[in-house]
C-alpha positions in Angstrom: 62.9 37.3 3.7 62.5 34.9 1.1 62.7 32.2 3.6 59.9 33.7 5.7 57.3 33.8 2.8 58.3 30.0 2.1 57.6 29.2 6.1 54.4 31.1 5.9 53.0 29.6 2.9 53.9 25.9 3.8 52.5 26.4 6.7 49.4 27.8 5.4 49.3 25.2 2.8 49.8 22.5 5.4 46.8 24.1 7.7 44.6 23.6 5.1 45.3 20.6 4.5 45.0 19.5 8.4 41.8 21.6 8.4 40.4 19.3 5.2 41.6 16.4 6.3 39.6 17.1 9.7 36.4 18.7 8.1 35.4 15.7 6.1 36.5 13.1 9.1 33.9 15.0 11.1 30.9 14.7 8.2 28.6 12.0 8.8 27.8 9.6 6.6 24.0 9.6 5.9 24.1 5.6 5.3 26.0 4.9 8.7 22.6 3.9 11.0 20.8 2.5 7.8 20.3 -1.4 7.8 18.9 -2.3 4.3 17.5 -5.8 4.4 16.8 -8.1 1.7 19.4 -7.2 -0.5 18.3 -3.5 -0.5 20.8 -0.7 -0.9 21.3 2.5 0.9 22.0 6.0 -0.6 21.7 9.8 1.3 20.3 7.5 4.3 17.3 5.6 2.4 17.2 2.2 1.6 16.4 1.7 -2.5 14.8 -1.6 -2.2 15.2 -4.7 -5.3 12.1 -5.5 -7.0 9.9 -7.5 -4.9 10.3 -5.5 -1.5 9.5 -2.5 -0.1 9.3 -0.7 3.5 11.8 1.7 4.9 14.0 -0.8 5.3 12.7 -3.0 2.6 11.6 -5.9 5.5 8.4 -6.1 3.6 7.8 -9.1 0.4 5.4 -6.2 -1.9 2.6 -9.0 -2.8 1.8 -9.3 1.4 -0.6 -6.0 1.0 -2.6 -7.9 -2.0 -2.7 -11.5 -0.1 -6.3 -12.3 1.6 -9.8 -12.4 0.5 -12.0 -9.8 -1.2 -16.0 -9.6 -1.0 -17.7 -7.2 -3.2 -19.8 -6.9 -6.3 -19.1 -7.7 -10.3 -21.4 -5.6 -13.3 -20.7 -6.4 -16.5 -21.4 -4.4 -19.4 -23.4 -1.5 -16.9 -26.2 -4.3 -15.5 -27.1 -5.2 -12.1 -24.5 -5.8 -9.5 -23.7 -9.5 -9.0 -22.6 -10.5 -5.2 -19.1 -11.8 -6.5 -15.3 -12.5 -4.6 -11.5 -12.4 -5.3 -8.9 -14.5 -3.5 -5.1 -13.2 -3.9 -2.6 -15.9 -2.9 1.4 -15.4 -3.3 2.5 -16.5 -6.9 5.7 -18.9 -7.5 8.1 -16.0 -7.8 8.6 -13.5 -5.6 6.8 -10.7 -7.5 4.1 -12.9 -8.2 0.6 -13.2 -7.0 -2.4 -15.6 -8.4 -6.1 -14.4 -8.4 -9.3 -16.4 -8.3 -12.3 -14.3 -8.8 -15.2 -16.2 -8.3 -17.4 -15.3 -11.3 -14.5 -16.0 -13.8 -14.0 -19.7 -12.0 -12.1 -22.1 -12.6 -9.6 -19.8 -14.2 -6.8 -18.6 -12.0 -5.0 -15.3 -13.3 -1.5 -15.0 -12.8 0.4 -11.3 -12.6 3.1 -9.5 -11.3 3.0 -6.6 -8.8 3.3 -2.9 -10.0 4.6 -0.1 -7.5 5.3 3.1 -7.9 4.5 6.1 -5.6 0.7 6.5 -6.4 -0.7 3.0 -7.3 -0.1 -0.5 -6.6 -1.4 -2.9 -9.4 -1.2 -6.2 -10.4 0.0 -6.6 -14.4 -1.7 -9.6 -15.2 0.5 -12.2 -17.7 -2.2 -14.6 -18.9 -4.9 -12.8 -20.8 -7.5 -14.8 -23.0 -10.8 -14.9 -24.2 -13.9 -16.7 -23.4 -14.4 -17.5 -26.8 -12.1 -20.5 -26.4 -10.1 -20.7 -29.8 -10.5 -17.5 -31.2 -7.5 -15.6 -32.4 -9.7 -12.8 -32.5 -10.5 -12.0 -29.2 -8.5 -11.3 -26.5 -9.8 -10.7 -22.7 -7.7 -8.0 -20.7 -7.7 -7.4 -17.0 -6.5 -4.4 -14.8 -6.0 -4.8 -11.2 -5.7 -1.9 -8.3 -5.3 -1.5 -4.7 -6.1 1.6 -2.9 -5.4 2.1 1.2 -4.2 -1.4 1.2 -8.0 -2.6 1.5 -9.9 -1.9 -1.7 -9.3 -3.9 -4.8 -10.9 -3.2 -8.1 -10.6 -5.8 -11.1 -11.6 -4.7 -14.5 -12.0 -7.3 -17.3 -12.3 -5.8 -20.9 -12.7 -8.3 -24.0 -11.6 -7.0 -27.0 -12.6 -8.2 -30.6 -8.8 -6.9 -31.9 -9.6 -7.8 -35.3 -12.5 -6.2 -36.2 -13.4 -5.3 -40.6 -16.3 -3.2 -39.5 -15.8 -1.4 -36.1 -11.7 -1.4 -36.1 -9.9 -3.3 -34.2 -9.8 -2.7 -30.0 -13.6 -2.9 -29.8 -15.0 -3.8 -26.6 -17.2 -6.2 -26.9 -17.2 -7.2 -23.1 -16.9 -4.9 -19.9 -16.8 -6.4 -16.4 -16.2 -4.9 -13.0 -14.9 -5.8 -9.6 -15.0 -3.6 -6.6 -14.6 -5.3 -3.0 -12.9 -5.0 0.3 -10.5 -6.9 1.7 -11.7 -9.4 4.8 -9.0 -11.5 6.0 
């Protein structure tokens, strides 16, 4: 008898085991079909793509959706809309892009693009002042894309040492609205 109950639980033990064994040789990997590109990584069957790409399989360099011309209109400080356009070309590095807007010539901003799951935007590195010299003023831009086709470029010039008013007093407001062409 005490034989019997040893069979029977070794063999249920072993049946298990088989069944186990079995049961997760049968799951499917989620990653199996997935081909990441570009150094991307796959996990539950989507590619998590390095900074710089994006795309299902991350096939796509991010600035490509900002590169082209943009024709639109500049107002500054709330006056009459000025016929203006922005050119976005791909930076040195790969997250990089340069932007010439026209009205703001000969200067040539350089950023880095900004993605997350509701706005693409451009951070841009090299903010200044057009009061050449001044340690007191500094010149700020923020850059957007929305639908891949409208881009909006707001300066904002700051006086961020300021004895009467406080300091981060806009002194200067400019904006860019246009649509991309080419």
């Amino acid at each position: 008898m005490k034989i019997w109950k040893t069979t029977l639980l070794t063999g249920i033990l072993f049946t298990a085991v088989i069944s186990a064994i079995f049961y997760t040789s049968c799951t499917q990997d989620a990653c199996n079909n997935v081909n990441c590109l570009n150094g991307g990584s796959c996990g539950n069957g989507i590619c998590h793509c390095p900074t710089g790409y994006e795309g299902p399989q991350c096939q796509t360099l991010s600035t490509t959706r900002y590169i082209g011309g943009y024709a639109g209109f500049t107002s500054c400080n709330n006056t009459q809309q000025v016929i203006d356009s922005a050119f976005i070309t791909a930076g040195d590095a790969i997250n990089t892009v340069n932007i010439v807007l026209n009205s703001i010539k000969p200067k040539v901003l350089q950023g880095y693009i900004n993605n997350n799951a509701s706005t693409y935007s451009i951070i841009v590195t090299n903010n200044d002042s057009t009061l050449n010299g001044s340690t007191f003023y500094e010149r700020l831009f923020t850059i957007t894309l929305q639908s891949d086709n409208s881009l909006s470029i707001h300066e904002y010039e700051e006086n961020i040492f300021n004895t009467v008013s406080g300091p981060d007093t806009i002194i200067n407001k400019c904006t860019f609205i246009g649509q991309k062409f080419n």
